[in-house]
DOMI-724826 format. One record per residue (C-alpha): residue in one letter; x, y, z. Coordinates in nm, 3 decimals. Layout:
code,X,Y,Z
A,X,Y,Z
...
end
This chain:
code,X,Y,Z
X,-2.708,0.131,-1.142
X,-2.800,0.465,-1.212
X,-2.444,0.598,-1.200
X,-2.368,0.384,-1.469
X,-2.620,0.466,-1.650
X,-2.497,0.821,-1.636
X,-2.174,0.737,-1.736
X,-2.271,0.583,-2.036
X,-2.485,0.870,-2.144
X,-2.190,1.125,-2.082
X,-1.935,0.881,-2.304
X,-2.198,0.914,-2.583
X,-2.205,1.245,-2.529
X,-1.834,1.298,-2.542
X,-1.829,1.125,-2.901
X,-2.100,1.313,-3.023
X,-1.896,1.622,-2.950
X,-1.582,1.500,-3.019
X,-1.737,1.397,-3.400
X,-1.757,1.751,-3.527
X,-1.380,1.817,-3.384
X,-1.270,1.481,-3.561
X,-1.426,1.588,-3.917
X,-1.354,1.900,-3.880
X,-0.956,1.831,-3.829
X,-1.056,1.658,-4.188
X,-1.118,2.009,-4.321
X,-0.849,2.125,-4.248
X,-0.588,1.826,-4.366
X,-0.762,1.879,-4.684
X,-0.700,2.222,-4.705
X,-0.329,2.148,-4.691
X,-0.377,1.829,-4.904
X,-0.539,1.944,-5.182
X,-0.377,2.277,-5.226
X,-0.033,2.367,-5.507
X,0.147,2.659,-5.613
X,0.336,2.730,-5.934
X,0.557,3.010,-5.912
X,0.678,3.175,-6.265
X,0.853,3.488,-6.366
X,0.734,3.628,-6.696
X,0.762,3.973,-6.892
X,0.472,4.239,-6.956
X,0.413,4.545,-7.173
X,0.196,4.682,-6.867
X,0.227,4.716,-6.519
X,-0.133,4.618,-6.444
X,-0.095,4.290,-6.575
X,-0.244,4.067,-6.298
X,-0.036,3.788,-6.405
X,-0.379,3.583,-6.457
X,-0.300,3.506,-6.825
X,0.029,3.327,-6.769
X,-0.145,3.000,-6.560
X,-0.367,2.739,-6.671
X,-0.729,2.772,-6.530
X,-0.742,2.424,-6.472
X,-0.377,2.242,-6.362
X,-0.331,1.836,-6.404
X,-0.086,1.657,-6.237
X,-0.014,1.320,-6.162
X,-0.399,1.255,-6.221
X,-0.550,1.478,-6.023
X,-0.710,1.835,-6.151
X,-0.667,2.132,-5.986
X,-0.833,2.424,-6.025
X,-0.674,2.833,-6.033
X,-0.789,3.022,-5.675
X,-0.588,3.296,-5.694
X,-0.236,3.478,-5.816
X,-0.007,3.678,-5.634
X,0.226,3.950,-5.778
X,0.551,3.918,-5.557
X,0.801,4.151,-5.737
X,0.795,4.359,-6.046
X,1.061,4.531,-6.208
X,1.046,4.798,-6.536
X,1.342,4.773,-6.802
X,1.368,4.920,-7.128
X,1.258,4.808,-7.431
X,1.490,4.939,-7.656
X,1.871,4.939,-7.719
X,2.020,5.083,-7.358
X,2.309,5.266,-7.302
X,2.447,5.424,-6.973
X,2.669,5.782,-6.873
X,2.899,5.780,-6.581
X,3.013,6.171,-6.562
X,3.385,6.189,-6.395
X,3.400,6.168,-6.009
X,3.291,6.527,-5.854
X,3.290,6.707,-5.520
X,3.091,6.979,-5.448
X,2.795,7.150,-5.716
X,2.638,6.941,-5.930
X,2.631,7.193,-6.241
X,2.835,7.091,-6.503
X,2.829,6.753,-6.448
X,2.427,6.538,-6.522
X,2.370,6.395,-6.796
X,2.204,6.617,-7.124
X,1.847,6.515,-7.194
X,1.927,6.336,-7.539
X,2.276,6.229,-7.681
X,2.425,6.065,-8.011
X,2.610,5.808,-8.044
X,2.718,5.558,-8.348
X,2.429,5.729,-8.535
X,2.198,5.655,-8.294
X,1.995,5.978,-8.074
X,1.921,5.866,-7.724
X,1.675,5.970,-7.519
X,1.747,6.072,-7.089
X,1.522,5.761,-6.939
X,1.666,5.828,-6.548
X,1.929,5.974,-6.380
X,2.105,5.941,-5.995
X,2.358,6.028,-5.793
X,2.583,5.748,-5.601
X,2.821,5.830,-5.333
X,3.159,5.667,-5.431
X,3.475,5.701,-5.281
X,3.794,5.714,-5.571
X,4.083,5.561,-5.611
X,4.411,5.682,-5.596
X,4.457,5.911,-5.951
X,4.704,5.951,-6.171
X,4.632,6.276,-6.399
X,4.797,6.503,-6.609
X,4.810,6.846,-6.438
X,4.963,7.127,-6.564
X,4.970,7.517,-6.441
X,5.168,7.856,-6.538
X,5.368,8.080,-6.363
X,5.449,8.419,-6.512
X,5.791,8.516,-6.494
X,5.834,8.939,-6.555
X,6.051,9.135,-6.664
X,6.267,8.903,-6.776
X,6.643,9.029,-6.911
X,6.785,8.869,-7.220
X,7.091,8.689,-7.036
X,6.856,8.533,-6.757
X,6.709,8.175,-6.776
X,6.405,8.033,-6.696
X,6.340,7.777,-6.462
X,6.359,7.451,-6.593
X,6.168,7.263,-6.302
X,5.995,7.482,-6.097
X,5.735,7.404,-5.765
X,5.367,7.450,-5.862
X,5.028,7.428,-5.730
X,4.789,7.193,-5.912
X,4.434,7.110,-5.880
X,4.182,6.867,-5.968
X,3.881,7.034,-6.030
X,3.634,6.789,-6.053
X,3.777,6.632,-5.682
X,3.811,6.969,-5.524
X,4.184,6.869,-5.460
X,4.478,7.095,-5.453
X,4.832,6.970,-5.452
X,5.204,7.140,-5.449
X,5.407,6.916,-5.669
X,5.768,6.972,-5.859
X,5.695,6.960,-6.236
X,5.920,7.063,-6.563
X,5.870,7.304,-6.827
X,5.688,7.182,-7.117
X,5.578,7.514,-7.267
X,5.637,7.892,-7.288
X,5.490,8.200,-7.468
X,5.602,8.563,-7.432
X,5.268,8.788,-7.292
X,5.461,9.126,-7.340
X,5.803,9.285,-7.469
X,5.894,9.665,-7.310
X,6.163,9.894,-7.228
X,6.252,9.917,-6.887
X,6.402,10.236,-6.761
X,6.526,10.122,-6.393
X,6.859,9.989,-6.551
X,7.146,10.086,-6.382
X,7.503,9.902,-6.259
X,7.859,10.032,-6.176
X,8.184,10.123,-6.308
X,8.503,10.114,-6.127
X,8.784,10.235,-6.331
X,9.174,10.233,-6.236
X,9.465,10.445,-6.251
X,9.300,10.684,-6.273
X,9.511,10.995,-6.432
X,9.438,11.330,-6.530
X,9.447,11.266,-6.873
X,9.340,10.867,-6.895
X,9.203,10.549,-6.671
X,9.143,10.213,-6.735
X,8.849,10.023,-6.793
X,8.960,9.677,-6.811
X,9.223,9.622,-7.062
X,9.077,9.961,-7.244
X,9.234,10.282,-7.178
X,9.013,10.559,-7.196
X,9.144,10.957,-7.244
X,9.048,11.162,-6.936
X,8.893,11.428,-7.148
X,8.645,11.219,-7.287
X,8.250,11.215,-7.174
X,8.179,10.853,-7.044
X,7.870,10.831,-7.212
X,8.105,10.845,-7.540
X,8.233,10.503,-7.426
X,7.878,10.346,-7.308
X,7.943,10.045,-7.562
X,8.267,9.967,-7.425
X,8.089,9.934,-7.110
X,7.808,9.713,-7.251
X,8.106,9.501,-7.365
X,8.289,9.479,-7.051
X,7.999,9.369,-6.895
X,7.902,9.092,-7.188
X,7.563,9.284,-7.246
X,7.426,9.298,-7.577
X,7.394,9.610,-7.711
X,7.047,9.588,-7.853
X,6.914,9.473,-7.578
X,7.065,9.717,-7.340
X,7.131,10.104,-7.386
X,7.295,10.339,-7.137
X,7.160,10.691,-7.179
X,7.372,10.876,-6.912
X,7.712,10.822,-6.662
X,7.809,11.010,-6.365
X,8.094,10.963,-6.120
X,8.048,10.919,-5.745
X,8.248,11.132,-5.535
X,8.633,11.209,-5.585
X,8.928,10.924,-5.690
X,9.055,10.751,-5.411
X,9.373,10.564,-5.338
X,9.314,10.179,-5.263
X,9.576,9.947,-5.283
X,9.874,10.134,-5.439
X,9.627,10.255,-5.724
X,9.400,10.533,-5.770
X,9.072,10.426,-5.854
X,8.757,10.655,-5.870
X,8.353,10.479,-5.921
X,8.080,10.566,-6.142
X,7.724,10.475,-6.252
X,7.546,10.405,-6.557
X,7.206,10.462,-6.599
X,6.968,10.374,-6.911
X,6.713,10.096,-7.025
X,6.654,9.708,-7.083
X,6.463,9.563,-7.275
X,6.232,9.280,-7.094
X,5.989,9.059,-7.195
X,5.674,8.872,-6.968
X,5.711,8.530,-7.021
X,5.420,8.249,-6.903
X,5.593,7.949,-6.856
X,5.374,7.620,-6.846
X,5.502,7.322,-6.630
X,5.328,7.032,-6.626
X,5.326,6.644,-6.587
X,5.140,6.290,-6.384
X,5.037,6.393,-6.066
X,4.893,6.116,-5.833
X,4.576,6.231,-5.631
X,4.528,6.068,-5.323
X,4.132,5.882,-5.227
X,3.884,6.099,-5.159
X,3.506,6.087,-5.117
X,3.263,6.174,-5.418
X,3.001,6.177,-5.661
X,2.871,6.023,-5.953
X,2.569,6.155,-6.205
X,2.470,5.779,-6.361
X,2.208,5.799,-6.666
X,2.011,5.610,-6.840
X,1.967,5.661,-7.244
X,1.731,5.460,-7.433
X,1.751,5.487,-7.833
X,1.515,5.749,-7.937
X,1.302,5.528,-8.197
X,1.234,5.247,-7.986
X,0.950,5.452,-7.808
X,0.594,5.337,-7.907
X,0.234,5.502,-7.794
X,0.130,5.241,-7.603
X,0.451,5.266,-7.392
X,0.857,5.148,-7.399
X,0.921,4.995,-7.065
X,0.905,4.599,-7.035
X,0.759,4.485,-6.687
X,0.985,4.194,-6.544
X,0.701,4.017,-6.273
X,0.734,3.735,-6.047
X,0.395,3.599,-5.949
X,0.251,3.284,-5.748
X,-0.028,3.092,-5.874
X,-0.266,2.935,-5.592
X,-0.428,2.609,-5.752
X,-0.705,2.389,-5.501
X,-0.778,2.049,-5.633
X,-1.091,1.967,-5.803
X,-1.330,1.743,-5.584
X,-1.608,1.578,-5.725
X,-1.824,1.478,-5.408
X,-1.753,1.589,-5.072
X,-1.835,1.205,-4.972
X,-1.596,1.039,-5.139
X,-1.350,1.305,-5.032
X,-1.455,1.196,-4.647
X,-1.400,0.824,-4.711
X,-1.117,0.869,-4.894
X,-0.965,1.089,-4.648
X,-1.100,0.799,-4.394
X,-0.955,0.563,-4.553
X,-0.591,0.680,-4.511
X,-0.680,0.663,-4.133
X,-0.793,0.299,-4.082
X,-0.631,0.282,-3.731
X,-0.814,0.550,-3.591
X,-1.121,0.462,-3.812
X,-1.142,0.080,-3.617
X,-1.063,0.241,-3.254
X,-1.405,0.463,-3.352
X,-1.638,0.189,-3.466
X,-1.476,0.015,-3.151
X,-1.574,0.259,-2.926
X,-1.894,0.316,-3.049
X,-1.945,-0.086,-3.006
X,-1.869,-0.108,-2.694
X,-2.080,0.245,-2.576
X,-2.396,0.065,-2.765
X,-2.304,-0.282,-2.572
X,-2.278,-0.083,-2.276
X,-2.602,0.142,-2.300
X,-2.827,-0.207,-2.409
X,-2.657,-0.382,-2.066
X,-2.772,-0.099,-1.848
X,-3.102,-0.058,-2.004
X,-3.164,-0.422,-1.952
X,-3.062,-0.398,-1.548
X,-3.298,-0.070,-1.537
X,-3.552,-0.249,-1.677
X,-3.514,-0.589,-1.443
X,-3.516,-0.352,-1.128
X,-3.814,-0.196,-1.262
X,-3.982,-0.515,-1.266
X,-3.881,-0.612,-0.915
end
């Protein structure tokens, strides 16, 4: 009898402790029960806005009142205030110089003023781009020509490229006009007498000085005369008898006059892909800045609401009340450990008396 008696005390026991575990799994279903959050993204002049302002200190919804615990700032995000405009400088390899943005620019009659600045890797496109270069041609004789298409090397500055390409002629200038004195060219004349030769179809007296005849030479040889001038003539060696005629050889010596000539060919040239840079800036117009600050603050925050409960007794039956099953299998219990504690203290107490 007494080991019953034992094991009734140790079920009460077992409730007893079990009771705190019970309400205490309460606490925390109404922890989850009776907590909301509202989640808003809103604009501020100020990045120390808590984000307090934007939620209602008190929350009702669907009857029930809730009241504001807390707020949590999960992103925030500066923009300008004012009118916003942005410079992408050209695609560039290499130094920087030359190519960020100035600190303030115009544009439409509006100043800007630099807000920020970065670099970003990009990689280009194939390019088409006009490319020209020069090539300067010396020395150049009145009767020769200058090359209409010509093969050039062109570059691409900003992309550090350098390609050989075939291009035409779209420009010229002369640098330099001069006298040159290393003209010189050969005369052959034939039958060749005593007293006369012949220098083409002309027949020149034997007694006569070449140099007297240094036009007819120009002539034969289709050279303008004011371009070309032949100061001096002298024979080479004795005549000689070639081919059933006597013919004897000379040389003319005298000046040119040249000219330096830069040519300028030029024309599309495709530029292959190639890894690069890019300065990007940001302008904001210059009158939109204010003392107290020209950024706007874009913020995302999370508002923590807990519901308002009146009396923490009310909350228990309440919250006991959704749980009638397991409310009856308690009271059960409990009947049945009372039933069985008066039963054994009614035994003890007939043994006693025996």
């Amino acid at each position: 009898m007494k080991n019953k008696y034992d094991n009734c005390i140790q079920k009460v026991v077992i409730v007893i402790l079990a009771l705190p575990l019970i309400f205490g799994g309460a606490n925390v279903a109404f922890g989850r029960e009776y907590k909301m959050e509202i989640r808003k993204e809103y604009w501020s002049k100020t990045d120390q806005n808590d984000g307090k302002n934007q939620f209602e200190e008190i929350y009702k919804k669907d009857g029930k009142k809730y009241r504001l615990e807390s707020v949590q700032i999960e992103d925030v995000k500066k923009v300008f205030s004012g009118d916003v405009i942005t410079y992408d400088s050209p695609p560039f390899v290499g130094g920087m110089k030359g190519y960020g943005p100035n600190k303030e620019l115009e544009k439409e009659g509006k100043k800007y003023t630099l807000q920020s600045s970065e670099i970003i890797q990009v990689t280009t496109e194939e390019t088409t781009k006009y490319s020209e270069t020069s090539i300067l041609y010396r020395g150049v004789e009145a009767i020769d020509w200058i090359p209409e298409v010509a093969e050039v090397q062109v570059t691409n500055k900003d992309l550090e490229q350098t390609l050989k390409v075939k291009l035409p002629i779209v420009d010229y200038k002369e640098e330099g006009t001069y006298w040159d004195y290393q003209f010189s060219f050969p005369i052959t004349v034939t039958g060749y007498r005593a007293s006369t030769y012949w220098l083409g179809k002309n027949q020149i007296s034997g007694s006569d000085s070449l140099i007297d005849h240094a036009d007819q030479f120009l002539d034969y040889l289709q050279l303008p005369s004011r371009y070309y001038e032949i100061t001096r003539v002298e024979w080479n060696g004795e005549p000689e008898k070639r081919d059933g005629d006597i013919k004897r050889k000379a040389t003319a010596y005298g000046r040119k006059l040249v000219k330096d000539i830069r040519a300028v060919y030029g024309g599309e040239v495709k530029y292959p892909p190639v890894k690069a840079q890019v300065y990007h800036g940001i302008y904001e117009e210059k009158n939109s800045i204010s003392p107290t600050g020209h950024y706007k603050y874009k913020k995302k925050a999370t508002a923590i609401y807990e519901q308002v409960r009146p009396n923490r007794f009310w909350e228990i039956l309440k919250w006991l009340q959704t749980r009638t099953i397991a409310l009856m299998a308690l009271l059960l219990l409990l009947s049945l450990i009372i039933t069985l504690s008066k039963a054994a203290k009614r035994r003890k107490n007939k043994l006693d008396m025996t």
